[in-house]
C-alpha positions in Angstrom: 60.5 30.7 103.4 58.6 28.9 100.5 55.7 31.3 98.6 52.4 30.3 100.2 49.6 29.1 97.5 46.8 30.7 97.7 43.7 30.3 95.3 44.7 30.7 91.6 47.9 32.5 92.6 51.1 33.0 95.9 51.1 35.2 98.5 54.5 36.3 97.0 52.5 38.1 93.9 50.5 40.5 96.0 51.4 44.0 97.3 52.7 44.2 100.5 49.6 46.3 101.6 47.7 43.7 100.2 49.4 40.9 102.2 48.5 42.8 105.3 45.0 43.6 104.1 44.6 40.0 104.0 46.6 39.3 107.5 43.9 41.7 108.9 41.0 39.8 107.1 42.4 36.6 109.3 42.4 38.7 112.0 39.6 40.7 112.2 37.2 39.7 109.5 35.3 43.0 109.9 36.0 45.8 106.9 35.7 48.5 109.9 38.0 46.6 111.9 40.7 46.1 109.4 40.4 50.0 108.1 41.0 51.3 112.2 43.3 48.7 112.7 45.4 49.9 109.5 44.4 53.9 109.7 42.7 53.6 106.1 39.3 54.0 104.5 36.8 51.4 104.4 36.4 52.4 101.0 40.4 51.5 100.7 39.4 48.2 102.3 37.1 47.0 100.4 39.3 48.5 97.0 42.3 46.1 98.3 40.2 42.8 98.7 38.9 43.2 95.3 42.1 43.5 93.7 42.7 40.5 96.7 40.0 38.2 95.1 40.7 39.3 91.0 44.8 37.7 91.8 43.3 34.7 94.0 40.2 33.9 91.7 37.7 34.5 94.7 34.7 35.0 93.7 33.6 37.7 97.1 35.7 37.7 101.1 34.2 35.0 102.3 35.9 33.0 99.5 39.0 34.7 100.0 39.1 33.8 104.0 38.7 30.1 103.5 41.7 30.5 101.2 43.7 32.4 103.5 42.6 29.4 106.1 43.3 26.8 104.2 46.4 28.4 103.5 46.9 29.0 107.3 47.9 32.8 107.1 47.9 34.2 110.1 49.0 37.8 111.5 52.8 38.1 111.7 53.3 39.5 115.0 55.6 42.7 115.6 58.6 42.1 117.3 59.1 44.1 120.8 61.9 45.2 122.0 
């Protein structure tokens, strides 16, 4: 699967907590809801989508979501058995 552009750098060259910080941004939009939805602070949140926007060169999460759009991330599904 190719490495997905997104703002100033690839999906690739963030952390893999990152990459589902920004999953959950897709999905949820909400700080709260990302934090239950991943059993972590807000204050861990907000910490990741910083580091998010500093890689990406977006400027705040709004920014960062119309990347991820553009991009067309979405929320990889877990597989059930």
């Amino acid at each position: 699967m190719p490495d997905v552009e997104l703002g100033d750098t690839f999906l690739g060259r963030l952390t893999d907590t990152e990459r589902q910080v920004l999953y959950n941004l897709v999905e949820y939009v909400s700080i709260k809801k990302i934090a239950e939805n991943m059993f972590i602070e807000e204050s861990t949140v907000k910490t990741h989508l910083k580091n998010i926007c500093t890689k990406t060169g977006c400027e705040n999460k709004t920014e960062l979501l119309v990347a991820a759009l553009q991009a067309k991330l979405v929320l990889p599904k877990s597989k059930s058995n």
